[in-house]
N, C-alpha and C positions, 0 to 999 in steps of 0.2 A: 504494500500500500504506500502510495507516492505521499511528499508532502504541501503536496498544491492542491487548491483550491481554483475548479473553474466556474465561474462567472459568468450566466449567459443571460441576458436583459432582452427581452422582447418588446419591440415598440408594434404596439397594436393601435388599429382601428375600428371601429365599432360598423357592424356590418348597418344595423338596424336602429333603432331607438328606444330605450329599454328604462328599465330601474335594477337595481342591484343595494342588498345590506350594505353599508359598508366596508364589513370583515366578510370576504366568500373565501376563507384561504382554505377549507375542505374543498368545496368547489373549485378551485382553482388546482388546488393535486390533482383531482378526478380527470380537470380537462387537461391539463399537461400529460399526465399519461395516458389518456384517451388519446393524444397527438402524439407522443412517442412511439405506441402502439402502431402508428400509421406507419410509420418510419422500419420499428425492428420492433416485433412481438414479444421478442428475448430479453433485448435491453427495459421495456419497460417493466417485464416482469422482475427483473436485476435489481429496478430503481423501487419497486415497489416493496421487495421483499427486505430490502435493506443486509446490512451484514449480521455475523454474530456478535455479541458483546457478553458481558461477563458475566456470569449467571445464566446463562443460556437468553438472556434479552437484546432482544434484535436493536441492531445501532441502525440509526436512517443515514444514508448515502446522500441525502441530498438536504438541504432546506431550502425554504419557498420564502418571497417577498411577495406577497399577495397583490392582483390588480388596484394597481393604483392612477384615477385619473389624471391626465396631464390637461383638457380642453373640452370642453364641449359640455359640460357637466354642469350638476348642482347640487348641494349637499343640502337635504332635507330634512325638519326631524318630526317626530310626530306631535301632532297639537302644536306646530308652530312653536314649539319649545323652545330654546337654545341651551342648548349643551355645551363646557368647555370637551366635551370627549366628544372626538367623530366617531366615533366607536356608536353613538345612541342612534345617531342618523342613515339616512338612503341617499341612493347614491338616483339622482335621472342624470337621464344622459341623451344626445341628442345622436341620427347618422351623422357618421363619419367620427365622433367622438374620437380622441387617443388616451391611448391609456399605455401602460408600462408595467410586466411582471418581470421580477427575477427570480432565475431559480440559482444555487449554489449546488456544484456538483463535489462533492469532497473522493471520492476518489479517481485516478488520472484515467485508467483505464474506459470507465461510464464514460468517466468526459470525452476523451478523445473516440470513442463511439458516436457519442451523442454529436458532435461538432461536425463528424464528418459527413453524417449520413443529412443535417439541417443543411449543408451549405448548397446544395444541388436543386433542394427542393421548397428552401423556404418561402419564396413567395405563392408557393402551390397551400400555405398548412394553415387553418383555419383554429380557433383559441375556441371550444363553448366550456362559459362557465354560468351554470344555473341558468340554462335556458338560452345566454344571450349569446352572437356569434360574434367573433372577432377574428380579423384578418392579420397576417403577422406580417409587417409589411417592411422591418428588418430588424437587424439583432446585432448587438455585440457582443464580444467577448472579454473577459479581462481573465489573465491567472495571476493568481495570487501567491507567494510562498510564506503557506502558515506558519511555519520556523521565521522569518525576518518578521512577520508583524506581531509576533511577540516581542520576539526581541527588539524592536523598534518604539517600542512604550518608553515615555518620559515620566521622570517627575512632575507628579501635580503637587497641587495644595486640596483643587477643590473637583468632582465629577460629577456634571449630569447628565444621570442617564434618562433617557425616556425609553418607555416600552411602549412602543407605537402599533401594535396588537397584541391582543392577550394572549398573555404567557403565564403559566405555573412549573413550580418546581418540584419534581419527586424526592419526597424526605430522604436525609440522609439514613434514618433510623427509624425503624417499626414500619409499618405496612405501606406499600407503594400503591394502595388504595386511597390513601388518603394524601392530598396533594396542599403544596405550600402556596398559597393566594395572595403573597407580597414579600415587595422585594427583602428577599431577608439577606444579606452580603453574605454571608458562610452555605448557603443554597447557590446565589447567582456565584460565586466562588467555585463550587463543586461541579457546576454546570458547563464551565467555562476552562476547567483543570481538563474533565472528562476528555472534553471535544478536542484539545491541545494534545493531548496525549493517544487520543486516537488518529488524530491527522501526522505527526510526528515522531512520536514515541518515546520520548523523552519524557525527563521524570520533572516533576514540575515539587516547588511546595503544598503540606498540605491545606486543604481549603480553607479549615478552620483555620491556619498559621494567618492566612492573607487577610482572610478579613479581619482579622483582630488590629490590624492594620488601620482600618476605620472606621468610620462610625456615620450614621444616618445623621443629619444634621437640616433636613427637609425630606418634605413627602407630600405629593399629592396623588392619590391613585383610586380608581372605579374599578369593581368588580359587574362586568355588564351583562347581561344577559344573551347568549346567543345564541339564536333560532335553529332549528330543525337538525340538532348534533346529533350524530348516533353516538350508537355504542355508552352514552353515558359520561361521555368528554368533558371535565369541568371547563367551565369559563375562561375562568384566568382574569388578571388585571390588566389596566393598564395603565398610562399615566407617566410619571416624574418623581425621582429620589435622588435627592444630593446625597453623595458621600464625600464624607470629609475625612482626609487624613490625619491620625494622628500624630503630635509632635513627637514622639518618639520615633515613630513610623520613618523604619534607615530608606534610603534612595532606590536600594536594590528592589525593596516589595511594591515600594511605589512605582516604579518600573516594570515589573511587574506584572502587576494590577492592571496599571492601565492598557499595555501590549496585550492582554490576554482579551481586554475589552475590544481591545482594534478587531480581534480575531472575532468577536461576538456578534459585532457589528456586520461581518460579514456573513456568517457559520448560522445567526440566531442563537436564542440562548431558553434553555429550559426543556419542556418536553413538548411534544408534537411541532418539528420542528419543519418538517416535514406538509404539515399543513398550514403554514403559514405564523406559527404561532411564535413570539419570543422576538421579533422584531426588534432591533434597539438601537436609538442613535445614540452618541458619545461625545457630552461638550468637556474641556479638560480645561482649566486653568492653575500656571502652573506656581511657583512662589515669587518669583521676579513682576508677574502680572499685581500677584494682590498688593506688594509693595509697591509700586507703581501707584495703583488706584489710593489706598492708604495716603500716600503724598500727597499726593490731586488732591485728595479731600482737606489735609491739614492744608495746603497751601492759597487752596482755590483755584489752580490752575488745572484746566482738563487736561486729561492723558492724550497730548495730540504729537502727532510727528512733529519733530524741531521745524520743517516746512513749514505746516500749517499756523503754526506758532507766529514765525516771521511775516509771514501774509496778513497773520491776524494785525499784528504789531503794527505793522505799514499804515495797516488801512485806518486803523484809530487815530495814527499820526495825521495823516492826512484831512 
């Protein structure tokens, strides 16, 4: 098992005029491998069965960035509500709409399957998810090597993460029935150790070691409700958690933490990864930034490039 990560981004168009939940990331595996399926019956079977992992529990080959519009859209909610979570809202959408899925392929082999058999035929290969059709009208590719984007983590001070669809996490301890519903950093920790060491192999610290590293320091997050799940699938949250480093917290774990976050941001983080679930963007600021701003503050000057500084300066004189 290689340790790249590829990267395939489909820019779609909307055949017709439709509505869609928000979150379709079930539907959106179903039609990705409904479309792979078109392609090679073997490979989609490959991507669907996923690999072995430890306890005889199947690890997923791939995760999904679920349809996301780019044009033509409106995000609705019901009763005219407003929500700060898109998560509550519907999605209309107009013909010709675009929209944009990714999927992440984690092992080389899939991928370079997968890449060679799309490039011949992809304006031929049609996207339905939950009803609606979508034209795949091109794609790129990015590889990634998940050994450099760990190790390419900086020191922070401060990280916010958002879970931009819902994610839960399978407890460390006692029944993997019952699942973790927010972000707890020694779960996203374990989550994020796992996927690192099954893309590379390599020994990483333990997850309890990193997060003791920091501490919750903000939170906003919804537990949402989401429609027509089989099998029993919890929800998940989603939402925003600062973690903040603590001052003992040496360079290396901070380092770290955040490289394994890069890796999350790509990989997904949690469980049903596969379905879209564990989404997560990564804002990081690091200790040079908050002293910086600290000064600004004491001083009353904004944190502006020495440029803008001298422009400003000019024009007052004037």
């Amino acid at each position: 098992m290689g340790a790249s990560v590829t990267v395939v981004r489909l820019l779609l168009k909307a055949v017709s005029g439709g509505g869609l939940p928000w979150f379709v990331g079930h539907e959106c595996r179903a039609g990705f491998l409904r479309m792979v399926s078109e392609l090679d019956s073997e490979l989609a079977a490959q991507l669907h069965e996923g690999g072995g992992g430890a306890g005889g529990r199947r690890r997923a080959v791939f995760s999904l960035r679920p349809l996301s519009f780019l044009s033509g859209f409106e995000l609705v909610y019901p009763d005219r509500a407003f929500s700060r979570f898109p998560v509550d809202g519907n999605v209309v959408f107009g013909p010709g709409a675009r929209a944009v899925m990714s999927v992440s392929i984690l092992r080389e082999d899939l991928a370079g399957r997968f890449v060679v058999l799309l490039l011949p035929r992809v304006h031929e290969l049609k996207l339905e998810v939950k009803g609606c059709l979508f034209e795949v009208e091109r794609f790129e590719i990015e590889v990634l090597d998940a050994r450099s984007l760990v190790e390419r983590g900086e020191p922070f001070e401060e990280l916010d993460v958002r879970f931009e669809t819902p994610t839960y996490f399978n407890p460390l301890r006692g029944s993997a029935r019952y699942k973790v519903l927010y972000p707890d950093p020694a779960h996203l920790m374990a989550s994020l150790v796992a996927t690192a060491h099954q893309l590379t192999g390599a020994s990483y610290p333990k997850p309890e070691e990193l997060a003791e590293q920091v501490y919750v320091s903000g939170l906003d997050i919804k537990t949402p409700y989401v429609r027509e799940v089989r099998h029993q699938a919890p929800t998940g949250f989603v939402g925003w958690v600062k973690l903040k480093a603590r001052e003992e917290a040496c360079g290396d774990a901070r380092r770290g933490i955040a490289g394994l976050l890069r890796l999350g941001e790509v990989t997904n983080v949690g469980g049903n990864r596969s379905g879209g679930y564990g989404v997560v963007k990564v804002e990081a600021s690091r200790a040079g930034d908050q002293r910086k701003r600290k000064a600004a503050r004491r001083t009353g000057v904004a944190a502006q490039p020495a440029e803008q500084r001298a422009e400003n300066s000019q024009s007052e004189q004037s």
